[in-house]
C-alpha positions in Angstrom: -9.8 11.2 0.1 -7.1 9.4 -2.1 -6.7 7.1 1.1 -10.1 6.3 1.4 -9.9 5.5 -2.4 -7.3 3.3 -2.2 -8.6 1.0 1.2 -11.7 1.0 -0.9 -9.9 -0.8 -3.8 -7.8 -2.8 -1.6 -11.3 -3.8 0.4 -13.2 -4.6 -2.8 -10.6 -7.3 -3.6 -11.7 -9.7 -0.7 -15.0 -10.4 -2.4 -14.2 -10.0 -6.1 -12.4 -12.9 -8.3 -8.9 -13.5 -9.2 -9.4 -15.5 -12.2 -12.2 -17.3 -13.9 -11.3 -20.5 -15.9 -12.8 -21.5 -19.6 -15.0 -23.8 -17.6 -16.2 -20.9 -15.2 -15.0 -21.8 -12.2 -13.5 -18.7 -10.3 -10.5 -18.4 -8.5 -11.1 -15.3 -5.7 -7.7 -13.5 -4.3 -9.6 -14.6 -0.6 -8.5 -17.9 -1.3 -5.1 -17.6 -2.1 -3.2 -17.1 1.6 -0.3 -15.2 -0.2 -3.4 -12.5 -1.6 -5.3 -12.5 1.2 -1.9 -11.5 3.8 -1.3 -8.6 1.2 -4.5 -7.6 1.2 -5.0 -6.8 5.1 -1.7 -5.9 5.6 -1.9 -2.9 2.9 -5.7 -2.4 3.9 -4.8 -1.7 7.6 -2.2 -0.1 6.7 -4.2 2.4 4.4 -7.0 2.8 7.9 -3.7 3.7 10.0 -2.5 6.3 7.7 -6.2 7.8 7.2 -6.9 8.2 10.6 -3.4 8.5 11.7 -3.9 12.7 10.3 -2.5 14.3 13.3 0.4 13.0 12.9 1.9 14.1 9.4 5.4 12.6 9.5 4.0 9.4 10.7 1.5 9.6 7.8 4.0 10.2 5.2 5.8 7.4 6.0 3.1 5.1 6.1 2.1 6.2 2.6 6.0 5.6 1.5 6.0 1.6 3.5 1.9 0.7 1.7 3.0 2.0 -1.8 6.3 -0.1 -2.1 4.0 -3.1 -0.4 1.5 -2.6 -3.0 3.9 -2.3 -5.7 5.6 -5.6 -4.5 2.3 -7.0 -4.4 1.5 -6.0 -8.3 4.6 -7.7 -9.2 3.4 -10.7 -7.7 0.4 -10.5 -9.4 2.6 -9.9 -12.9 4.2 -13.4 -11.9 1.2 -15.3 -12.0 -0.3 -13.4 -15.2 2.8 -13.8 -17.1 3.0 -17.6 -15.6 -1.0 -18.8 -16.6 -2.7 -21.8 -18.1 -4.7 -20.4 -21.5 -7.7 -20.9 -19.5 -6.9 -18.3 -17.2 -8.6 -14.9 -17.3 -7.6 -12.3 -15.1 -10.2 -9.9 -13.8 -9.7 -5.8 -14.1 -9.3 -6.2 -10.4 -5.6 -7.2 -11.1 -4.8 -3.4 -11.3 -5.9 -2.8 -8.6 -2.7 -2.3 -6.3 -1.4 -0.3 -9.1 -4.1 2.2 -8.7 -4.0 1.9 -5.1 0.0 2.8 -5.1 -0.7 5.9 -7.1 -3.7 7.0 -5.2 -1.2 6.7 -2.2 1.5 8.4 -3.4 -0.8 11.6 -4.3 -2.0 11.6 -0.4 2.0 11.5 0.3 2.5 14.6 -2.1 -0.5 16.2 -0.8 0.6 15.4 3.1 3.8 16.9 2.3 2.4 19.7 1.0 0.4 20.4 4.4 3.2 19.5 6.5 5.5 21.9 4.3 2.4 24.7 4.8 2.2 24.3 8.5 6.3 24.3 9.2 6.6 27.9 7.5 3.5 29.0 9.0 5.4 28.1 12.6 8.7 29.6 11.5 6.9 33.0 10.5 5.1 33.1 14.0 8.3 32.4 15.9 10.0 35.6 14.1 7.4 37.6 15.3 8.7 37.2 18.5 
């Protein structure tokens, strides 16, 4: 569920804006090539590890490659907040990736938790043997 969380965020920053100026024109992260490359890469990213649950390793480090993207993508975003006009406001869809990157990282430890679960559970049934 944390993954479906997270494309969700990632999704819902296609049609929300960026930044609205004084004058209230709005700037949306669509429009922006740099935004919109971060946001399909991290968003298909997000579908391949969700349905990608058969194979845990694979899933884990998926979750480890979209959490350092979305972090390098929040950082980005930190650049241009610490970097605007006065007429700039941000929307709370800046946080966004943030959010994401931590809702990630809880599917990892949850992933690894099931992966850790099923391991033992093998181990135990080969000793019966």
């Amino acid at each position: 569920m944390f993954l479906f969380v997270a494309a969700g965020l990632i999704f819902s920053m296609l049609f929300t804006p960026m930044i609205t100026l004084m004058d209230g024109e709005t700037i949306y992260y669509a429009e922006r090539y740099d935004m919109l490359v971060f946001i399909l890469v991290t968003f298909v990213l997000a579908g391949t590890t969700f349905f990608s649950y058969k194979n845990r390793m694979f899933q884990i480090r998926l979750c480890v490659l979209n959490s350092l993207i979305l972090l390098g993508w929040q950082a980005l975003i930190a650049v241009l907040f610490f970097k605007r006009e006065p007429v700039m406001i941000f929307s709370l869809t800046a946080v966004f990736p943030i959010v994401a990157s931590v809702l990630t990282f809880l599917a990892l430890r949850y992933i690894s938790r099931d992966e850790a679960m099923i391991r033992a559970a093998s181990r135990l049934r080969k000793g019966r043997r």
